[in-house]
C-alpha positions, 0 to 999 in steps of 0.5 A: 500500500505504500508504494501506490500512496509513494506514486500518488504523491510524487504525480500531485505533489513532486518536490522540485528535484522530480524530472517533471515536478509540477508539470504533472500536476498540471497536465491532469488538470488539462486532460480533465480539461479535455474531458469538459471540452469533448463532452461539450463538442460532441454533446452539444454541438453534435457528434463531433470532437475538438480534442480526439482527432481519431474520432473525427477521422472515423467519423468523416469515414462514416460521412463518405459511407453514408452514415447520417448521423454525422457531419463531414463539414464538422468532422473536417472543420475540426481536423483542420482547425486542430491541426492549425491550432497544432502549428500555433502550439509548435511555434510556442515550443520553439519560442521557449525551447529552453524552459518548460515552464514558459512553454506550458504557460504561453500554450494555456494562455493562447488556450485560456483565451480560445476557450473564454471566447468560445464560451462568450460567443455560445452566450451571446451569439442568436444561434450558437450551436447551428451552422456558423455559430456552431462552426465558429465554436469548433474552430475555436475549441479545436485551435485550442487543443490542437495548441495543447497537444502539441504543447503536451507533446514537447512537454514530454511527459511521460503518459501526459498527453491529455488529449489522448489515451489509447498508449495509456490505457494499452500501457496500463494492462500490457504493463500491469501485474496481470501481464506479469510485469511491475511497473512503477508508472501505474499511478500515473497512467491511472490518474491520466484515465480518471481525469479524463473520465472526471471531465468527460463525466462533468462536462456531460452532467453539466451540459445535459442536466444544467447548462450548455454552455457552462461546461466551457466557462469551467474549462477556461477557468481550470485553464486560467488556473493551470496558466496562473500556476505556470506563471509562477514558475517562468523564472524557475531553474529546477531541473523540471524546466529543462527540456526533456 
């Protein structure tokens, strides 16, 4: 029992000799983050993701099969603005090569701010989740997780990704006691699971029981927050903030 409380701690609260300190801590604030975002997207918007591309790219499938279920216009309007937002991510990773820490936050404020106008246009827009409206909110939200996967991505952080879980979860079982093997990371890639499962979970209760839209007030508030811790460590020099 000690050893799984041991990880549990070192993945929330690592000291500042961890080679990721709270780079961790602050990922799966952003994988729960995802979890709020897609369950927006698809439940609101309409079987569509703005994080999970692999969902998308089957679903465009479906689309060109016939299937009516599912919009190819919003499928590719969401691949596309991923992708861009991806590109704008990798030019945050390239201005701060050197330091992870201003990495994180120049990704979660360009993110912070997406999400936050996504949000005011679902508010104030006359038909927001419908044609334009609606494709002006997946571009945004897209263009924001397309930016943190790729921020997560030159991060490096083990089992992280937070848009993403098919290697975590194939890493949890293929690594796990069961597969004869004892792997120290369990912790970590279990926490990844649950926070994206917690704001799926979330972001579905609220948006079906509450309110539409404020699945993405909640989601630019944890990103402001992961932002703001980011901040407060742009002038660290623990070893976490060099480059993997």
């Amino acid at each position: 029992m000690i050893t799984p409380l041991r990880d549990l701690r070192a993945v929330l609260a690592p000291g500042p000799e961890h080679r990721h300190g709270p780079l961790q801590p602050m990922l799966l604030v952003l994988t729960v983050v995802t979890g709020v975002v897609d369950a927006f997207s698809y439940l609101v918007l309409g079987n569509v993701f703005v994080a999970n591309m692999t969902g998308n790219v089957v679903f465009t499938a479906f689309s060109l099969a016939g299937a009516t279920a599912f919009s190819l216009r919003s499928s590719l309007v969401s691949l596309l603005a991923f992708a861009a937002g991806a590109v704008l991510g990798g030019r945050i990773g390239n201005r701060f090569p050197d330091h992870r820490a201003r990495l994180l936050l120049g990704a979660t404020v360009l993110e912070t701010a997406l999400v936050l106008v996504a949000y005011v246009c679902s508010e104030t827009l006359a038909d927001p989740f419908t044609g334009t409206g609606r494709d002006l909110l997946i571009v945004l939200l897209a263009l924001a997780m397309g930016a943190q996967n790729a921020a997560a991505r030159r991060l490096a952080v083990p089992d992280f990704t937070t848009t993403v879980l098919t290697q975590t979860l194939t890493g949890l079982a293929s690594d796990s006691p069961l597969a004869g093997e004892a792997d120290g990371r369990f912790v970590r890639r279990a926490l990844a699971v649950a926070g994206m499962f917690a704001g799926a979970l979330a972001g579905g209760l609220i948006a079906l029981h509450a309110s539409r839209t404020l699945p993405l007030l909640i989601a630019g508030l944890l990103l402001a927050a992961t932002a703001t811790a980011a901040s407060a460590r742009v002038r660290s020099t623990d070893i976490w903030t060099r480059p993997v």
